[in-house]
C-alpha positions in Angstrom: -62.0 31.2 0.0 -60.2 31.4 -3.5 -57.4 34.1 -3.3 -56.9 36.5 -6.4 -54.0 36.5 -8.0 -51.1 39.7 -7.9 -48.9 41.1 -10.9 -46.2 41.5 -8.6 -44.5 40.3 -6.0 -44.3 40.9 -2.3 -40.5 42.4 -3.2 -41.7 44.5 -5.8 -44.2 46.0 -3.7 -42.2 46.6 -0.9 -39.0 48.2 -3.6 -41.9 50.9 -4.1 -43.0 51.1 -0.9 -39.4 52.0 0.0 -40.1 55.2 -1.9 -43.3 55.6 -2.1 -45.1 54.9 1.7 -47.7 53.4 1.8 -51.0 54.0 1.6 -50.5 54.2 -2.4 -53.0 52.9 -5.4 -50.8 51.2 -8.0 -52.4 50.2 -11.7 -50.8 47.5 -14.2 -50.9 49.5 -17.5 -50.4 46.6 -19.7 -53.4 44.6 -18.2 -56.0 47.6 -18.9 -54.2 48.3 -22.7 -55.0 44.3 -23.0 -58.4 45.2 -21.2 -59.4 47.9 -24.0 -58.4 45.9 -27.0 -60.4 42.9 -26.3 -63.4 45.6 -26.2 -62.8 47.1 -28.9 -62.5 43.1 -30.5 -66.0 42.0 -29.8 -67.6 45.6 -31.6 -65.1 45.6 -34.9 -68.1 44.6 -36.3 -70.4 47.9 -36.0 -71.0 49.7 -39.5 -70.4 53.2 -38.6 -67.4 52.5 -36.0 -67.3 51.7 -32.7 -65.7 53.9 -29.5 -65.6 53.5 -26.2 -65.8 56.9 -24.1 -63.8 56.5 -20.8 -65.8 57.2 -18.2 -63.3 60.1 -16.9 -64.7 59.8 -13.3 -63.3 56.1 -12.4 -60.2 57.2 -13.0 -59.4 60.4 -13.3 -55.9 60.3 -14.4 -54.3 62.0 -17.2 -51.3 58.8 -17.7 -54.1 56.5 -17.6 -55.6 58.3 -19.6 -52.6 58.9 -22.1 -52.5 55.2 -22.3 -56.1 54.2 -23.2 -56.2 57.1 -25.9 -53.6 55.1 -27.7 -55.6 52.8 -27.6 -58.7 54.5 -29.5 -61.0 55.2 -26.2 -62.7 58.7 -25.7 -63.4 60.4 -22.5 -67.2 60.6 -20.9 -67.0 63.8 -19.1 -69.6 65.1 -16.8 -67.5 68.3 -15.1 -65.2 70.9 -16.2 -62.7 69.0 -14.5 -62.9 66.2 -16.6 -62.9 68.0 -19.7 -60.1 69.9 -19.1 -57.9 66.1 -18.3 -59.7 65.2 -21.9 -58.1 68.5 -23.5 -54.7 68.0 -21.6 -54.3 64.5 -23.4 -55.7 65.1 -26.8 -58.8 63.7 -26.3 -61.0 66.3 -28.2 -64.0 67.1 -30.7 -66.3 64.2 -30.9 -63.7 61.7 -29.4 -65.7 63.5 -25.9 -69.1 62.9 -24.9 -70.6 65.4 -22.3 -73.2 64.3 -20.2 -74.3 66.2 -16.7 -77.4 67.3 -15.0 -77.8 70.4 -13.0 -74.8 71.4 -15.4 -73.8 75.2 -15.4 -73.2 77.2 -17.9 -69.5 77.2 -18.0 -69.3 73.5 -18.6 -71.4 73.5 -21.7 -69.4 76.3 -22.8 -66.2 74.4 -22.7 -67.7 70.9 -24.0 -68.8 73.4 -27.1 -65.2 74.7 -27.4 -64.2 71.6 -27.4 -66.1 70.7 -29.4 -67.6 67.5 -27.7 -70.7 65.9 -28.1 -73.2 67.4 -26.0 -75.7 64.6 -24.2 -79.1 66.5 -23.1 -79.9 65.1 -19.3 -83.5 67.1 -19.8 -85.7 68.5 -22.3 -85.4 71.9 -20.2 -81.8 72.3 -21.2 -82.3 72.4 -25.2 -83.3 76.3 -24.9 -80.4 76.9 -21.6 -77.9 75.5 -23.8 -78.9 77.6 -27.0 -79.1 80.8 -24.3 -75.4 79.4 -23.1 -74.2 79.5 -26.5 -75.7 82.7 -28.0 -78.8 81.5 -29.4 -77.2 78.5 -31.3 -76.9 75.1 -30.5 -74.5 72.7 -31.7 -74.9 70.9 -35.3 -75.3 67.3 -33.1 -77.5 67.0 -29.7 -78.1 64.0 -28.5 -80.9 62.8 -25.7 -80.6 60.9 -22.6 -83.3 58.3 -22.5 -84.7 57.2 -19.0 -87.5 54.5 -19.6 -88.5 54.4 -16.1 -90.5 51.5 -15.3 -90.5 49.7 -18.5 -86.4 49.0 -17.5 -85.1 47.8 -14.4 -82.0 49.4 -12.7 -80.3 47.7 -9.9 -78.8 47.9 -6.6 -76.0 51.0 -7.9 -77.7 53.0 -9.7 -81.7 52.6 -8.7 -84.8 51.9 -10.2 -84.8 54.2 -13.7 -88.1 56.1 -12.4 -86.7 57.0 -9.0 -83.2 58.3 -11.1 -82.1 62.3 -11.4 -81.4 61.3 -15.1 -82.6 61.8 -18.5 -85.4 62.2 -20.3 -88.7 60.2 -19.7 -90.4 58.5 -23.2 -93.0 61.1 -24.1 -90.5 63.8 -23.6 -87.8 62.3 -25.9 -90.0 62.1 -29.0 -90.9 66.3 -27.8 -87.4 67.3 -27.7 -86.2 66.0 -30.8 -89.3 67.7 -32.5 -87.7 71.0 -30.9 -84.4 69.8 -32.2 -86.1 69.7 -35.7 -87.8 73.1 -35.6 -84.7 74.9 -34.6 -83.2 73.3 -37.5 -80.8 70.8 -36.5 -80.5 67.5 -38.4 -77.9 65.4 -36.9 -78.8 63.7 -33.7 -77.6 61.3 -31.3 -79.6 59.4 -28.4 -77.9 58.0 -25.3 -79.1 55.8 -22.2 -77.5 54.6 -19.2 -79.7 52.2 -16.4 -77.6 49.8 -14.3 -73.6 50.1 -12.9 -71.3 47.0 -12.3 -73.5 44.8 -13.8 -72.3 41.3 -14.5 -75.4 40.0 -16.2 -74.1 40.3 -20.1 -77.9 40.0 -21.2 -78.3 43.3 -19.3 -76.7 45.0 -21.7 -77.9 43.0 -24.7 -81.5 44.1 -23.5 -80.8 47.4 -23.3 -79.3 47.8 -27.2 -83.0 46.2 -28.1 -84.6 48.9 -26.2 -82.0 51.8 -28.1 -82.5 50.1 -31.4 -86.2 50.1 -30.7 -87.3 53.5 -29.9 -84.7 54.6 -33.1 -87.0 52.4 -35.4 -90.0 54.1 -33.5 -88.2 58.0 -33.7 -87.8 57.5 -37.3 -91.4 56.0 -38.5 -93.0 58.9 -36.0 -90.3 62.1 -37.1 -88.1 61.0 -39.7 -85.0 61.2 -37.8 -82.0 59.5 -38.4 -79.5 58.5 -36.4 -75.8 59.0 -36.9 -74.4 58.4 -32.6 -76.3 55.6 -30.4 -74.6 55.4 -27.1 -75.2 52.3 -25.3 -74.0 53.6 -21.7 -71.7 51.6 -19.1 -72.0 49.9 -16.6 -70.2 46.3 -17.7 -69.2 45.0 -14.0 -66.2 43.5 -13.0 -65.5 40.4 -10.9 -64.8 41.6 -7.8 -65.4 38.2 -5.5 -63.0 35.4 -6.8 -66.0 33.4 -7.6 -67.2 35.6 -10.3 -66.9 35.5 -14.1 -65.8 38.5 -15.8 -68.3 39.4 -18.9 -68.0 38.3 -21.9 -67.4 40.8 -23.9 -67.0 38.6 -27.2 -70.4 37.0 -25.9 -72.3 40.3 -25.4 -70.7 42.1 -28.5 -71.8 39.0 -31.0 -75.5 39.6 -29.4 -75.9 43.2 -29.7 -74.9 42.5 -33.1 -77.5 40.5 -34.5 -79.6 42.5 -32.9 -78.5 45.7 -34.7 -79.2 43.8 -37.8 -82.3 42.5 -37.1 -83.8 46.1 -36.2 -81.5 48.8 -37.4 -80.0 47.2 -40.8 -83.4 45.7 -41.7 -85.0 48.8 -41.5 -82.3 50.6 -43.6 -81.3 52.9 -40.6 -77.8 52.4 -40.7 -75.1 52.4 -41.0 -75.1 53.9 -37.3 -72.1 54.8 -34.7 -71.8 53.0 -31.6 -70.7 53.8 -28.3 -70.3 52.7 -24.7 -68.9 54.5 -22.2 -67.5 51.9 -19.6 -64.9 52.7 -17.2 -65.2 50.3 -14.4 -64.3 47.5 -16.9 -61.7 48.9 -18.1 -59.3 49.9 -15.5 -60.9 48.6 -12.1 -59.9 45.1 -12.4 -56.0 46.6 -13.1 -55.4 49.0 -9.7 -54.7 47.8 -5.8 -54.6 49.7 -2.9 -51.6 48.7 -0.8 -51.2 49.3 2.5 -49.4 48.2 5.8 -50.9 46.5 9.0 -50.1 49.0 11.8 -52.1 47.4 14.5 -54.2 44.5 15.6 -56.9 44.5 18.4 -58.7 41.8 19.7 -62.1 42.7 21.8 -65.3 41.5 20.9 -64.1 40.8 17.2 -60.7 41.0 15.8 -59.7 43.3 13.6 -56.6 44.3 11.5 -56.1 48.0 11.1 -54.5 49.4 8.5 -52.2 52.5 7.8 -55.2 53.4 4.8 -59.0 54.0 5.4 -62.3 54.9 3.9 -61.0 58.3 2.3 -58.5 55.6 0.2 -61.6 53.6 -1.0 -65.0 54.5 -0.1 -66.7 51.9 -1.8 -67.2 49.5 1.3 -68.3 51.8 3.9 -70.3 53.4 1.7 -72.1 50.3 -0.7 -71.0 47.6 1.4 -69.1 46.7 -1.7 -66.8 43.7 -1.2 -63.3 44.4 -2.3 -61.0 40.9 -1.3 -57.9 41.1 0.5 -54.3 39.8 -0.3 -51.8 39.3 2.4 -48.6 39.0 -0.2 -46.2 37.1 1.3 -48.5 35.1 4.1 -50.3 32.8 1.5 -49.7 30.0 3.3 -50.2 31.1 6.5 -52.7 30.4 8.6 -56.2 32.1 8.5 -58.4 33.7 10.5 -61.5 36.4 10.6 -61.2 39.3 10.5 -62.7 42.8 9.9 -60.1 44.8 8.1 -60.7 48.5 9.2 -58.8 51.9 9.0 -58.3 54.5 11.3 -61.4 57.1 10.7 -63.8 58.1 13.4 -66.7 56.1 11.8 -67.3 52.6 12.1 -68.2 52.1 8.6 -64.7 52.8 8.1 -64.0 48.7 7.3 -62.0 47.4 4.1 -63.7 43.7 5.3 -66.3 42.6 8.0 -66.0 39.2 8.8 -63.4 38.0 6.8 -61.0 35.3 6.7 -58.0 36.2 5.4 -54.0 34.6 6.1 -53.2 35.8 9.7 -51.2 39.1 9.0 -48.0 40.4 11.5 -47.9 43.9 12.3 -45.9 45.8 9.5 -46.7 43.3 6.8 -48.1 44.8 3.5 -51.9 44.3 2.7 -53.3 44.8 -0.8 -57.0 45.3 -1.3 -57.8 44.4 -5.1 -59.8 45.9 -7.8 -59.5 49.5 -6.9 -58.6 51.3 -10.1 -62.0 52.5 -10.8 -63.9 54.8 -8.1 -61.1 54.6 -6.0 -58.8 57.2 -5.5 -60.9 59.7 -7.4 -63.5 58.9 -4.4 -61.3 59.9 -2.3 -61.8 62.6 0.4 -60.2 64.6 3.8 -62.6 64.0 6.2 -61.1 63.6 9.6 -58.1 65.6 7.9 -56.8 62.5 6.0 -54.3 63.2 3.1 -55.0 61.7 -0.5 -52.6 58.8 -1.4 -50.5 58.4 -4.2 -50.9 56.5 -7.8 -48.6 54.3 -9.1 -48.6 52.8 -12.6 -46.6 49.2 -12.9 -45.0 48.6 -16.1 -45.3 44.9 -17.3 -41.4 44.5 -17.0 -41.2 45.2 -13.6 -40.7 49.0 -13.8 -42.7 51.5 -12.2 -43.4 55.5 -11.7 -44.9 57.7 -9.9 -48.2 59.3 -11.7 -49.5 61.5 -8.3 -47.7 62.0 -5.4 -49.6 62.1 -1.9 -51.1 64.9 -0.5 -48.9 66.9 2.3 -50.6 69.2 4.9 -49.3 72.1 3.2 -51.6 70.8 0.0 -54.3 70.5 2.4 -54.2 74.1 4.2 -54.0 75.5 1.1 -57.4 77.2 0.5 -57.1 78.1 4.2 -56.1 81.7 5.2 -55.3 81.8 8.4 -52.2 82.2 10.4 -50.2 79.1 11.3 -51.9 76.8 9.0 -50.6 78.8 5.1 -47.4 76.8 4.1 -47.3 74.1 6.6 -45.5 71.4 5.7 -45.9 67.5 6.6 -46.3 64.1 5.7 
C-alpha cells in the first residue's frame, strides 16, 4: 500500500505533543490558503463573480475560518451556531448563505440581521419566513432545487427523492410565482445532490441541470437570475490511490457550458457559487494520536489513546481514513484493525489493515480529518473533545481549541459533586 505523505516530522509532532497530549487534530494552514486559491483559479472566469461559501460545518473554526476569509471564501451556515462564527470573523451580508430545513424561527431572524442570503429548503417556508420577519421577506430568496429522480445522489447523501431537502420541480416554478406576487424581484436558486464526490463530471452535470431549469424559469416567468449556487460536495482523495479533482478540469467545463446556455440566451451575466468545505480543508488536518496498547486474540489490533468521538466517520460510513506510523516507515508491516477505546465495536480507525508494525507509546496519525472531524465529535461514553492545532508552514504552531476537561463536561449538570470538577 502507498503511504501518504506528512507536513511534519515525527519531532515536530512529538515538540507539540509535549504540550499539547495527544489525542489533538492539527491543520497545515498554508496548504488549505494554497487549497482555496487554486479554486478560486479555475472560476476567475464567471461574469458576475465567483465565491465559494465555506461549508461552516466541516470545520467549524473561527482561525480557520479567519484564514480562508482572507482569502475571499464565505460561510454556508445552516445553524445559529454557524452564523454567529460567520459574524465573529467578518463574514457578513451576502458573503453568508443560509440554508436549513426544519429551521426555527430564531435562525432566520439572525441570517436576516445579518443580512445573509436566505436559501428556501421548502415552498412551505416562504409565508413562515415573511411571518418570522413581520410580514416582509428579504429583497433576495433563493430556492433549493431537489430533482428527485431525474439526478442521481450517491452513497453520502442518498438518492435526491429519498432526501429531507429542497424543493421538488413543479414546486420550484410555484414558489417563485409567490415570490413574484409578493413583489420580490431579485432571486437566487441553489441545489446540492451528492457529497465527496470524486467524479468531476458530477459536477459538470449538475451546472447543465442549474443552467437548464434557469433558461426554463425565465421563458415560463420572466425571472432573472442574479445568485446560482452550484452546491458542494467536490471529494477529496482519501485512499492514496486516488486523484484529487481537477478543479482547473471541472471549472473550464462548467464554463462553456454557462456560455452555451446562460450567455446565449442573454441571461447573464450571473453570480456563481459553490459551497465546498470538504475540499478545502479535509485534505489539510490529521488526527494524532498515541498507541497505548496492543492485543492479539482472534485478530490483532492496535488501540489507540483517540476513538470514534475524535472521528466518527469510520464507524459511522465505513469511511476509509489511511494511517501513518511517523517514524516506523520502514518497519515492518502487518494487519491490523486500528481501534479506540469506546464501548462499541464500530469504534475502529482501520479494519484489516496493514500498516508498519507500531510499539506501544509510538505516535499514530490518521490523515484527512480537517473536515467532519472534530466538529463530529461527541461525549458518549463520557469522552472529552480533543484539541485543534493549526501548523504554520515554517514549522511553528498554536493552539486554536484546547481539550475539553471534566469540569467543561459537567457543566450543564447541577448536581452535587459533579459542578466544578476538574480533570484531564
Amino acid at each position: 500500500m502507498t503511504d501518504k505523505s506528512l507536513p511534519f516530522t515525527k519531532d515536530q509532532l512529538e515538540a507539540i505533543a509535549a504540550t499539547v497530549p495527544t489525542p489533538f487534530h492539527v491543520y497545515d494552514e498554508s496548504a488549505m490558503r494554497a487549497n482555496a486559491r487554486a479554486f478560486y483559479a479555475a472560476f476567475d472566469w464567471v461574469p458576475g463573480g465567483f465565491i465559494n461559501y465555506f461549508a461552516v460545518k466541516a470545520l467549524p473554526n473561527p482561525h480557520v475560518m479567519v484564514a480562508l476569509r482572507e482569502e475571499g471564501l464565505g460561510g454556508d451556515c445552516s445553524s445559529l451556531a454557524e452564523l454567529a462564527l460567520c459574524e465573529a470573523v467578518g463574514i457578513t451580508g451576502d458573503r453568508i448563505v443560509f440554508t436549513s430545513n426544519d429551521t426555527p424561527d430564531y435562525e432566520y431572524r439572525k441570517a436576516a440581521e445579518l443580512g445573509a442570503t436566505i436559501n428556501l429548503d421548502d415552498i412551505s417556508h416562504i409565508r413562515f419566513l415573511e411571518e418570522v420577519l413581520g410580514g416582509e421577506l428579504p429583497p433576495l430568496l433563493s430556492f433549493r432545487y431537489n430533482p428527485g429522480p431525474l439526478k442521481a445522489g450517491n452513497a453520502i447523501i442518498g438518492k435526491p427523492e429519498e432526501a429531507k431537502y429542497g424543493f421538488t420541480r413543479e414546486q420550484i416554478f410555484e414558489g417563485y410565482r409567490q415570490l413574484q406576487a409578493k413583489g420580490i424581484t431579485r432571486f437566487g436558486l441553489h441545489t446540492m445532490v451528492a457529497s465527496n464526490e470524486l467524479n468531476p463530471d458530477y459536477f459538470v452535470e449538475t451546472a447543465h441541470m442549474l443552467f437548464d431549469l434557469v433558461v426554463e424559469l425565465n421563458r415560463e416567468l420572466g425571472i432573472r437570475f442574479e445568485l446560482l449556487n452550484l452546491g458542494g460536495g467536490i471529494g477529496i482523495p482519501y485512499r492514496p490511490e486516488q486523484d484529487a479533482v481537477d478543479l482547473a478540469e471541472v471549472g473550464a467545463k462548467i464554463k462553456a457550458a454557462y456560455e452555451a446556455k446562460i450567455t446565449a440566451n442573454g441571461l447573464g451575466p450571473i453570480r456563481i457559487a459553490m459551497e465546498c468545505g470538504r475540499m478545502i480543508t479535509g485534505p489539510y488536518g490529521y488526527l494524532v494520536s498515541r498507541v497505548l496498547h496492543k492485543k492479539a486474540t482472534y485478530k490483532n489490533y492496535v488501540g489507540l489513546d483517540s476513538c470514534m468521538a475524535n472521528l466518527m466517520r469510520p464507524g459511522m460510513y465505513g469511511s476509509y481514513h489511511h494511517v501513518s506510523v511517523p517514524g516506523r516507515e520502514d518497519a515492518p508491516r502487518k494487519v491490523y484493525d486500528v481501534t479506540g477505546s469506546l464501548c462499541e465495536n464500530n469504534d475502529k480507525f482501520a479494519i484489516d489493515r496493514e500498516i508498519p508494525d507500531p510499539q506501544i507509546g509510538d505516535l499514530v496519525v490518521i490523515h484527512d480529518t480537517g473536515a467532519h472531524g472534530h466538529s463530529m465529535g461527541f461525549n458518549y461514553n463520557g469522552k472529552l473533545r480533543s484539541a485543534e492545532v493549526l501548523w504554520k508552514d515554517d514549522g511553528t504552531w498554536r493552539l486554536i481549541r484546547r481539550a475539553e476537561t471534566l469540569a467543561d463536561h459537567f457543566a450543564t449538570l447541577d448536581f452535587p459533586g459533579l459542578t466544578g470538577q476538574g480533570g484531564a
